[in-house]
C-alpha positions in Angstrom: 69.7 113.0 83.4 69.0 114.1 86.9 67.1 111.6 89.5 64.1 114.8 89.3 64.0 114.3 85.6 64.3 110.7 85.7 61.3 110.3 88.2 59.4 112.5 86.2 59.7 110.6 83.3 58.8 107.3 84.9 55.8 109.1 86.5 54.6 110.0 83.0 54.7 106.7 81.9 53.1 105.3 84.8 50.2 108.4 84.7 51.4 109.6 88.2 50.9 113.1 88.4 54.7 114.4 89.0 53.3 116.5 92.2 52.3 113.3 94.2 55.3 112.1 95.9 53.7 108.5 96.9 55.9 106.3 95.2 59.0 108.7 94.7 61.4 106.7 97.0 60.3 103.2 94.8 60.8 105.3 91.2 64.5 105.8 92.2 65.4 102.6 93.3 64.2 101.2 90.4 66.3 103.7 88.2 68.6 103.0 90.1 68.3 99.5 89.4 67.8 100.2 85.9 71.3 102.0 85.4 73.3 99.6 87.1 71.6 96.7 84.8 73.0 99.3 81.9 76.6 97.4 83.0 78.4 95.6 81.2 76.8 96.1 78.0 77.5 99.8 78.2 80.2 100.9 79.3 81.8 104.2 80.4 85.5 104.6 79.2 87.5 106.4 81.6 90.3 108.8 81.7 93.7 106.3 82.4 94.7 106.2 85.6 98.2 107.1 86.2 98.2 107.3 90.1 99.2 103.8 90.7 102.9 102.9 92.4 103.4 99.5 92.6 105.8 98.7 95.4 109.5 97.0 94.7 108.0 92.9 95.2 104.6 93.5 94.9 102.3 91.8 91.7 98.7 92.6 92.9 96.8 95.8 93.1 93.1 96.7 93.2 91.2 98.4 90.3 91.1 102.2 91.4 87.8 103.5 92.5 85.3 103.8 90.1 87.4 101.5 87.6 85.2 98.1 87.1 87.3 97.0 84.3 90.6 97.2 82.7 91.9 96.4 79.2 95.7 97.7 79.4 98.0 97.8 81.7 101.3 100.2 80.9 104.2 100.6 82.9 106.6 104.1 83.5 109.9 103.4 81.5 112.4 106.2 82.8 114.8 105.1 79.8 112.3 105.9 77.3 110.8 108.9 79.3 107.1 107.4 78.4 104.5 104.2 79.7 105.0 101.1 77.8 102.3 98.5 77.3 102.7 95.1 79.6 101.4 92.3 77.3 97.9 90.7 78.0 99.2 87.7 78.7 101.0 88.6 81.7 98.1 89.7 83.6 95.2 88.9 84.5 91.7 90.3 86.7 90.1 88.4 89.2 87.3 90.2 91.5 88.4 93.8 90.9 92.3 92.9 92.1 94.8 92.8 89.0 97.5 90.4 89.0 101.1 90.8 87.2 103.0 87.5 86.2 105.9 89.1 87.1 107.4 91.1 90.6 109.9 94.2 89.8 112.8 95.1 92.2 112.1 98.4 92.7 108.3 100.4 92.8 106.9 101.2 89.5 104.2 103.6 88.3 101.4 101.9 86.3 99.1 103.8 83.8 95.4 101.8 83.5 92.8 101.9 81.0 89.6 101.1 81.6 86.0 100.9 82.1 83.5 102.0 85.0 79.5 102.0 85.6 77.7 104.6 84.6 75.3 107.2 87.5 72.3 108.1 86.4 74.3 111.6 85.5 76.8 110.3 83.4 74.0 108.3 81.4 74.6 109.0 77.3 71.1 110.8 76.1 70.6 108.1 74.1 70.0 105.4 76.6 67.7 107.7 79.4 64.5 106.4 77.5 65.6 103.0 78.5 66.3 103.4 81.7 62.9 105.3 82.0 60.8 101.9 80.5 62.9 99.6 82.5 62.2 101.3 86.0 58.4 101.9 84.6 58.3 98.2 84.3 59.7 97.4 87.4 56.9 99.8 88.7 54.3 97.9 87.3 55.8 94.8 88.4 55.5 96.4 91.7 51.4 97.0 91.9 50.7 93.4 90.3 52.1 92.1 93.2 51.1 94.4 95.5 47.6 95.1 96.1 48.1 97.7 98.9 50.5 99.9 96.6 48.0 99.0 93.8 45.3 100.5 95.3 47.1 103.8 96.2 48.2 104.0 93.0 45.0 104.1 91.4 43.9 106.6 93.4 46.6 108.9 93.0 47.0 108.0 88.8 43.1 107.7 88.5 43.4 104.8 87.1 41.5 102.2 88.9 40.3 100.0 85.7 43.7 99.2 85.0 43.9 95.7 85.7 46.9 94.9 83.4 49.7 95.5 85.5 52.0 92.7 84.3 51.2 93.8 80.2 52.2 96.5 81.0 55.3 95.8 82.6 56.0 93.3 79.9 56.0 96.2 77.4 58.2 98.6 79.0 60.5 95.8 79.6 60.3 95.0 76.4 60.2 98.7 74.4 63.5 99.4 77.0 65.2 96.4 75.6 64.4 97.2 71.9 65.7 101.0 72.4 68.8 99.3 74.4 69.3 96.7 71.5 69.7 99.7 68.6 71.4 102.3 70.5 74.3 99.4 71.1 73.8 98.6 67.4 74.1 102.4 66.6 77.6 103.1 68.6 79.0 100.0 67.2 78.8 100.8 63.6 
């Protein structure tokens, strides 16, 4: 999903036409918003990372870019020409920095596997209509409590009966949690 088609989607639901450009900045902030809130419920798995040397002494290292959680740690052998898993137990993350129970003598190359956020790009097809009802609730959100925004928007959505902002909110929220809710359900099985 790009941010054009995500906007357009939102705009749909909130009648905007997708040629008035009045709100655009405020539609991708809040699908934005609406990705990042995907985390840590859903989660992207990522390639392992094999580009870490730990220095002979050192135990602590932070999670590579774009990591925001990690499940194994494995370290090089060079007897067994392969990684080897370091147990659970002897490490631990705190605040994106991992710490090992145990220093080596000399530097070692560390394989991690893990998990990072999603962009907007990498979002599965399955979860877009989500993040399109979330950020269309946080729209409507938006002109309940805002009368000046209100206002343009009902000019530009001709829709200047609607005085049910926050019903509306509630039901994206609500139909975007109900889509999230079976989709997790769905990849679980």
């Amino acid at each position: 999903m790009t941010t054009v088609e995500a906007r357009e989607d939102v705009k749909t639901f909130l009648y905007i036409p997708t040629a008035t450009t009045a709100f655009d900045t405020e539609v991708d902030d809040f699908v934005q918003n609406s990705v990042d809130a995907l985390w840590p419920h859903l989660k992207e798995e990522l390639t392992p990372d094999t580009s870490l040397t730990l220095a002979s002494g050192d135990n602590e290292f932070p999670l590579p870019a774009g990591m925001a959680e990690v499940y194994q740690v494995e370290i090089y052998d060079s007897d067994l020409e392969g990684y080897t898993p370091i147990d659970g137990t002897l490490w631990r993350l705190h605040k994106g920095v991992v710490y090992l129970q145990e220093t080596y003598d000399s530097a070692v190359v560390l394989r991690l596997f893990g998990f990072g956020r999603y962009d907007l790009t990498d979002v599965p097809v399955e979860f877009e209509l989500v993040v399109s009802n979330w950020a269309a609730s946080n729209m409507y959100q938006m002109f309940a409590g805002d009368k000046r925004k209100y206002n343009i928007y009902s000019q530009v959505s001709g829709r200047s009966g609607v005085s049910n902002m926050l019903e509306l909110s509630n039901f994206h929220y609500d139909r975007g949690n109900e889509i999230f809710r079976d989709r997790l359900d769905l990849r679980a099985v």
